[in-house]
DRENBA-236565 format. One record per residue: residue number from 0; residue in one letter; chain; x, y negated, z negated of N, C-alpha, C in turn. Coordinates in steps of 0.001 Angstrom, whole numbers, plus 500000, padded with zeros to 6 digits. Layout:
N
<seq NUM	type a	mol A	nx X	ny Y	nz Z	cax X	cay Y	caz Z	cx X	cy Y	cz Z>
...
***
This chain:
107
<seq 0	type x	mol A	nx 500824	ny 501194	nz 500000	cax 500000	cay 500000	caz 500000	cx 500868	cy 498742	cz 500000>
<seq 1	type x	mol A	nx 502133	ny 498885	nz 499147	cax 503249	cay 497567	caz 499713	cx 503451	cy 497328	cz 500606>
<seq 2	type x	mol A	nx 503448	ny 498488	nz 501633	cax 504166	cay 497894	caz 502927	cx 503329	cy 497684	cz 503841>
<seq 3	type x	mol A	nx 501722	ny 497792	nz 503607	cax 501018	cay 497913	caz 504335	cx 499672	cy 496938	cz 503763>
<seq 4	type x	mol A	nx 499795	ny 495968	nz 503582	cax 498475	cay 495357	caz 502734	cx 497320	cy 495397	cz 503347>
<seq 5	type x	mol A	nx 496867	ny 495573	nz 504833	cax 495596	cay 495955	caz 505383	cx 495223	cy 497683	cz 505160>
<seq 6	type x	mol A	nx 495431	ny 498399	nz 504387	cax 495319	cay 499432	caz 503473	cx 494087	cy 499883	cz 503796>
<seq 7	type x	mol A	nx 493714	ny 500686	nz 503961	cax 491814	cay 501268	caz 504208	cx 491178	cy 500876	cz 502570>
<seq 8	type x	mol A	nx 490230	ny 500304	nz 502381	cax 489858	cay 500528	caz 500804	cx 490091	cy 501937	cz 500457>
<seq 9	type x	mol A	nx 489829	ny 502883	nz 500405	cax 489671	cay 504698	caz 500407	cx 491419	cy 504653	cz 499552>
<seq 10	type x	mol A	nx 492026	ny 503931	nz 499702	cax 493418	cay 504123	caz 498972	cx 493440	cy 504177	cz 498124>
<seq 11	type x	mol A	nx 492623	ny 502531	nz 497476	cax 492189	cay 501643	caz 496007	cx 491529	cy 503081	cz 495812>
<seq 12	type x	mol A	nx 490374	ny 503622	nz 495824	cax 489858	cay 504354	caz 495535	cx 490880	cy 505896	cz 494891>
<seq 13	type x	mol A	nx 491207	ny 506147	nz 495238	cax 492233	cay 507002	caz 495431	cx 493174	cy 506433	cz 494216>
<seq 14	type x	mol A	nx 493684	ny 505833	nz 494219	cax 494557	cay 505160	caz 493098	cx 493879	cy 504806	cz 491591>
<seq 15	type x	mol A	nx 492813	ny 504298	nz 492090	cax 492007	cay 504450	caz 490890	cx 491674	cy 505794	cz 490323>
<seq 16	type x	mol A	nx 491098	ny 506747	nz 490935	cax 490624	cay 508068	caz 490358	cx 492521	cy 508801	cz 489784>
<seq 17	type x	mol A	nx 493161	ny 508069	nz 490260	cax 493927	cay 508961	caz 489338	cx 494735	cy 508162	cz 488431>
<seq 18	type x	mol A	nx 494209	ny 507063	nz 487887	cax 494438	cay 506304	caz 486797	cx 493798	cy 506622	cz 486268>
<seq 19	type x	mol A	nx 492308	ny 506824	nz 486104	cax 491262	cay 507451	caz 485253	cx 491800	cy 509163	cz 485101>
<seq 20	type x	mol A	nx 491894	ny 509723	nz 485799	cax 492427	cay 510940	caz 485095	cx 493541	cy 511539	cz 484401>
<seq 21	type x	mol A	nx 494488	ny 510112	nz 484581	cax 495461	cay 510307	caz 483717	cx 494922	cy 509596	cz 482341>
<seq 22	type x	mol A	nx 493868	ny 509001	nz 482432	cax 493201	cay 507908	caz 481000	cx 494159	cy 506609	cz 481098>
<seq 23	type x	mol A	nx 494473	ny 506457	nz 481865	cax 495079	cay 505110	caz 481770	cx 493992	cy 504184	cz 482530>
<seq 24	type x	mol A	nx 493401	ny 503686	nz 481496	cax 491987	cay 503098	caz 481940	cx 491760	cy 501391	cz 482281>
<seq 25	type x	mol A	nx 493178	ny 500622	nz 481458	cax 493541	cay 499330	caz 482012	cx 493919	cy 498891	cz 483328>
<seq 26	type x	mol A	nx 494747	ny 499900	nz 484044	cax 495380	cay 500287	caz 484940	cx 494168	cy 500668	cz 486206>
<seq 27	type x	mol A	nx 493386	ny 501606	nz 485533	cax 492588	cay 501789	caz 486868	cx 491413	cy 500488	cz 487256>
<seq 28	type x	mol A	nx 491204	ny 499622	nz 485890	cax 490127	cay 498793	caz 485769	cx 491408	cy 497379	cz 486984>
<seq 29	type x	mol A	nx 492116	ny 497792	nz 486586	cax 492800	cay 496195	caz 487452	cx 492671	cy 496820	cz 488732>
<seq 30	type x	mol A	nx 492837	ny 498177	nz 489175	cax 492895	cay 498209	caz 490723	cx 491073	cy 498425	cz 491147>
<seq 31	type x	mol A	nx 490255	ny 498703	nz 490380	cax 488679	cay 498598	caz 490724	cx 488723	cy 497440	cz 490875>
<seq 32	type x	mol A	nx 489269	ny 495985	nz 490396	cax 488757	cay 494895	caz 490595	cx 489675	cy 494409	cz 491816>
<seq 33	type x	mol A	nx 490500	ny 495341	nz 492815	cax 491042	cay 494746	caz 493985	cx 490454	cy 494837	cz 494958>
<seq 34	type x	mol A	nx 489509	ny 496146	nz 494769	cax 488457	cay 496496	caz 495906	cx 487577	cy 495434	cz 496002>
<seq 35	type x	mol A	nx 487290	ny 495375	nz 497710	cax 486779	cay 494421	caz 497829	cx 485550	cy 495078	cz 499015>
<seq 36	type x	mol A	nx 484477	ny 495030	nz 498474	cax 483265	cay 496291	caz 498845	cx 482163	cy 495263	cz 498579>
<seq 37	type x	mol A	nx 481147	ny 494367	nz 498905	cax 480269	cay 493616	caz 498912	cx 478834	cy 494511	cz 498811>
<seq 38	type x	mol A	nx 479222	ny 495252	nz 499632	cax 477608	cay 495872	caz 500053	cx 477595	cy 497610	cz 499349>
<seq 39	type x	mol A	nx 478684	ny 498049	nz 499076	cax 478530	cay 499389	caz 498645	cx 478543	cy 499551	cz 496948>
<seq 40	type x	mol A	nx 477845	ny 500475	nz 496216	cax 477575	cay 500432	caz 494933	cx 478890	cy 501267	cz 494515>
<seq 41	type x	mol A	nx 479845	ny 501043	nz 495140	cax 481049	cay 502099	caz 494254	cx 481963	cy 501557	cz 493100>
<seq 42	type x	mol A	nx 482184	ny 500283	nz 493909	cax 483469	cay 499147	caz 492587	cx 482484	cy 499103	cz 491333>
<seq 43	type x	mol A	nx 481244	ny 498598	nz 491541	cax 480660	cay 498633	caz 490301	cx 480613	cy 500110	cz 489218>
<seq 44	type x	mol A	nx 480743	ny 500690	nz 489971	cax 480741	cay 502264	caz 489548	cx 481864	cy 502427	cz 488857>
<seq 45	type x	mol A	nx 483132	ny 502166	nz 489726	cax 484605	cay 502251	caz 488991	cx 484746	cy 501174	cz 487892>
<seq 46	type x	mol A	nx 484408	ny 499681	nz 487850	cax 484043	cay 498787	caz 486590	cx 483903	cy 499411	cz 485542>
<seq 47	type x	mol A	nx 482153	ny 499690	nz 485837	cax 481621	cay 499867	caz 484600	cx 482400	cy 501130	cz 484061>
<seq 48	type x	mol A	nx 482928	ny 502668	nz 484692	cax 483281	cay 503462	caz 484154	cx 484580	cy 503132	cz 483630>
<seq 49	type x	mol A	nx 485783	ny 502290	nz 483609	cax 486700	cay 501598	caz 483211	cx 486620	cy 500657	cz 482069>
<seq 50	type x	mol A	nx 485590	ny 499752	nz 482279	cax 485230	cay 498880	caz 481071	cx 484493	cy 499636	cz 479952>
<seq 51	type x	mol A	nx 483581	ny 500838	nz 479862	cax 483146	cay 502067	caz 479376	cx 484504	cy 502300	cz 478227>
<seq 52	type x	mol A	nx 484796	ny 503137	nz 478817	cax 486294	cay 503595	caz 478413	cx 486949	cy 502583	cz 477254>
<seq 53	type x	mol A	nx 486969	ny 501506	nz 478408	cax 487761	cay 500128	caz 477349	cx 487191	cy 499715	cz 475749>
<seq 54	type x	mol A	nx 486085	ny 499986	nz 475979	cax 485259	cay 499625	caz 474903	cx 484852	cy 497978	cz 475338>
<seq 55	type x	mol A	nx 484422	ny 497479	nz 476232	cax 483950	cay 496001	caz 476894	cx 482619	cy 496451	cz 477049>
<seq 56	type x	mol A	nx 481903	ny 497023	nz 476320	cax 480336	cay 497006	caz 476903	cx 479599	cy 496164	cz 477267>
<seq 57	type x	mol A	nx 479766	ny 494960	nz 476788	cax 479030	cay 493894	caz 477053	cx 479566	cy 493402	cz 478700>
<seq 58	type x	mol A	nx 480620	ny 493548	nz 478887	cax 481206	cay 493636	caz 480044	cx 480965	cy 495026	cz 481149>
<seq 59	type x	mol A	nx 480508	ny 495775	nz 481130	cax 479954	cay 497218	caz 481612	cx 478758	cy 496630	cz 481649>
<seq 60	type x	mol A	nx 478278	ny 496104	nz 480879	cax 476374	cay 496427	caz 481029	cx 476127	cy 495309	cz 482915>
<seq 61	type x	mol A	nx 476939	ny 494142	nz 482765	cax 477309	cay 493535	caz 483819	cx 477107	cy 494399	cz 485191>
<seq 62	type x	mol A	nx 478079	ny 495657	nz 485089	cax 478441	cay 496176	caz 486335	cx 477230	cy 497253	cz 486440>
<seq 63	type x	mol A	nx 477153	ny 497742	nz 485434	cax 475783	cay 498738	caz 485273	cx 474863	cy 498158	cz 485999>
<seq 64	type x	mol A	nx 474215	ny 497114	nz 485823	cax 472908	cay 496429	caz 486773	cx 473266	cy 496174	cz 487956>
<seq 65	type x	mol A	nx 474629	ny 495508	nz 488272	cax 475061	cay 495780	caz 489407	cx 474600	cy 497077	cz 490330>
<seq 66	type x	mol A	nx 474448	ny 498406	nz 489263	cax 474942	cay 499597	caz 490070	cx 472939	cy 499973	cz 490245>
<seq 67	type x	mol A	nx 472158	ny 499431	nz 489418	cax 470917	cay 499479	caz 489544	cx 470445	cy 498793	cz 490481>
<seq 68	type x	mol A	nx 470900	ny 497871	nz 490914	cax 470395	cay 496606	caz 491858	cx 470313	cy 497285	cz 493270>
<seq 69	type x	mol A	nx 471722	ny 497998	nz 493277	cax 472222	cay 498026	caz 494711	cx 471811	cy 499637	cz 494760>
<seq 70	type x	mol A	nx 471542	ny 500409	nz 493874	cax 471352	cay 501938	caz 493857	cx 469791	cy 502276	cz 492684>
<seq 71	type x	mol A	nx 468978	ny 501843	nz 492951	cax 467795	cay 501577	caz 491800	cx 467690	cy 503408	cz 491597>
<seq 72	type x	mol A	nx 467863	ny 504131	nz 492540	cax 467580	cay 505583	caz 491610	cx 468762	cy 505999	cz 491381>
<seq 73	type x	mol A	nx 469857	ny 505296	nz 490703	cax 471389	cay 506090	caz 490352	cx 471367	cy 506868	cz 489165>
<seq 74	type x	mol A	nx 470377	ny 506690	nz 488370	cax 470310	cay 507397	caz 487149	cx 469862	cy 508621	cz 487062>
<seq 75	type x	mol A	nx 468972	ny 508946	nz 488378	cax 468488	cay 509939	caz 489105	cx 470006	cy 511000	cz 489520>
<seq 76	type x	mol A	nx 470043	ny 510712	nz 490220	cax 470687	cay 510949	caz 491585	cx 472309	cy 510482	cz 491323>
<seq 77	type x	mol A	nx 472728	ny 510094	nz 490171	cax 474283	cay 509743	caz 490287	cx 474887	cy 510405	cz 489867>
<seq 78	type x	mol A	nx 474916	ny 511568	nz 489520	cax 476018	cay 512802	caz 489381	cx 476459	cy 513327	cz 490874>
<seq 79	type x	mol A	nx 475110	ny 513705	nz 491637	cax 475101	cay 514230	caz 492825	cx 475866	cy 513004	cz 493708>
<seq 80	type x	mol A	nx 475545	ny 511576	nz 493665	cax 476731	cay 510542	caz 494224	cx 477939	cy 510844	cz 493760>
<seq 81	type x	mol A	nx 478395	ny 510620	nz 492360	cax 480018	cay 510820	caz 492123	cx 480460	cy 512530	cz 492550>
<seq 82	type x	mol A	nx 479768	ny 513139	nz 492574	cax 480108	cay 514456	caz 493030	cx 480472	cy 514021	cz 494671>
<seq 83	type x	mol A	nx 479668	ny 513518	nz 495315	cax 480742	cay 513769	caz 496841	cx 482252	cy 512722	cz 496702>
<seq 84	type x	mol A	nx 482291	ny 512129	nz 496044	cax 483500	cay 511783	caz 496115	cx 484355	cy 512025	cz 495035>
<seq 85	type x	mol A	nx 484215	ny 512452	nz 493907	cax 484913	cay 513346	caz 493246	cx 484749	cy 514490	cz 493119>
<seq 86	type x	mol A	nx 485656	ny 515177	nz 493254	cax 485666	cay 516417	caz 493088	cx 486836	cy 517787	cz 492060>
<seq 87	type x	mol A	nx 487440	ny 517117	nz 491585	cax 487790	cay 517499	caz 490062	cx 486755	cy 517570	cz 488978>
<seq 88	type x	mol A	nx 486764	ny 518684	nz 488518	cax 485649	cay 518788	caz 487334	cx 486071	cy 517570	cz 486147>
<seq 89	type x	mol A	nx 487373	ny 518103	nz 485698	cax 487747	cay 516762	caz 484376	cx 487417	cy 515202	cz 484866>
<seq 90	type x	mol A	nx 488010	ny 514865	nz 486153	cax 487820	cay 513996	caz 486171	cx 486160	cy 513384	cz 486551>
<seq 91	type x	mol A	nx 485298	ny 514331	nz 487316	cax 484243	cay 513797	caz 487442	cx 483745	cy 513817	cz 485729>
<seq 92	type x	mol A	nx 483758	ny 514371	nz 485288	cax 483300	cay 514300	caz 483645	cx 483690	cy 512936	cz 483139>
<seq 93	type x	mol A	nx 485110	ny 512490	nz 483319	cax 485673	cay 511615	caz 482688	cx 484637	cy 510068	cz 483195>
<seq 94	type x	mol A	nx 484198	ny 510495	nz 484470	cax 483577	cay 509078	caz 485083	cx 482207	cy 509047	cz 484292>
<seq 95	type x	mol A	nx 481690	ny 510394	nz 484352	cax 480442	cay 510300	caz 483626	cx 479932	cy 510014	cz 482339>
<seq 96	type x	mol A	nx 481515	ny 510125	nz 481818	cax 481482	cay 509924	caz 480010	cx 481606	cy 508301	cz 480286>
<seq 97	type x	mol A	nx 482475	ny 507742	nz 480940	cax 482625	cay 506225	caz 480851	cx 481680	cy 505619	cz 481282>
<seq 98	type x	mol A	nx 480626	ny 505601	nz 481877	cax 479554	cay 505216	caz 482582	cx 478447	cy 505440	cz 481649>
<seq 99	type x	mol A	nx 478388	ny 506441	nz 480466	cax 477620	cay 507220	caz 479463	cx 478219	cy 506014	cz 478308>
<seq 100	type x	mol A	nx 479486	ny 505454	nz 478127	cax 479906	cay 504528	caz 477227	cx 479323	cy 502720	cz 477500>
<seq 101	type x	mol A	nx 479437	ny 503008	nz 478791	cax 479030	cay 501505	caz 479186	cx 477550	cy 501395	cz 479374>
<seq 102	type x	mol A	nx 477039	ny 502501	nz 478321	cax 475155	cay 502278	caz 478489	cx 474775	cy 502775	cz 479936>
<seq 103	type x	mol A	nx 474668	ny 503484	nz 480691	cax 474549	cay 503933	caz 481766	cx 474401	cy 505378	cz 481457>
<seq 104	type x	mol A	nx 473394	ny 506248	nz 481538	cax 472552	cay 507888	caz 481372	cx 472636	cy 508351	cz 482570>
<seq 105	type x	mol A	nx 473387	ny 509380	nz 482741	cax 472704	cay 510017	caz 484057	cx 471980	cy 511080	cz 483431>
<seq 106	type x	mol A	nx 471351	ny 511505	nz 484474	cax 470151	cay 513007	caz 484253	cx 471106	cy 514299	cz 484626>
***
């Protein structure tokens, strides 16, 4: 990504999920906030599950509505979302526990 700053987002992504699975959760929260995704409900996803973690809830609940706004049945249906793009058991757990911290239930 240094040598290349027009980078696909899918990198950030990528870099993030394995800051979160190492638990280094400061680290993955600074590269969720490089993504730059307007229309897709994912950065909010990586936020809130980062700020979760952090213990910033009041700061999560932020990205949480975010993730309602733009995805109104995610509470439904958002395991089966983070499941196509994660696919590590620990780590999909790890997203679901931080997202479960930042006030956010999935079913």
């Amino acid at each position: 990504m240094a040598r290349n700053p027009g980078h696909i987002p899918e990198a950030l992504q990528a870099l993030w999920a394995d800051h979160v699975r190492r638990g280094e959760f400061e680290e993955a929260y600074q590269v969720a906030l490089r993504l730059r995704d307007a229309t897709f409900f994912w950065r909010a996803v990586m936020l809130a599950c980062c700020l979760g973690h952090l213990g910033r809830v009041a700061e999560a609940k932020h990205e949480v509505a975010e993730i309602i706004e733009r995805k109104p049945d995610f509470s439904n249906r958002g395991r089966t979302l983070i499941g196509r793009l994660i696919k590590l058991p620990e780590l999909f757990e790890r997203v679901v526990d931080g997202l479960g911290k930042a006030g956010l239930a999935l079913d």
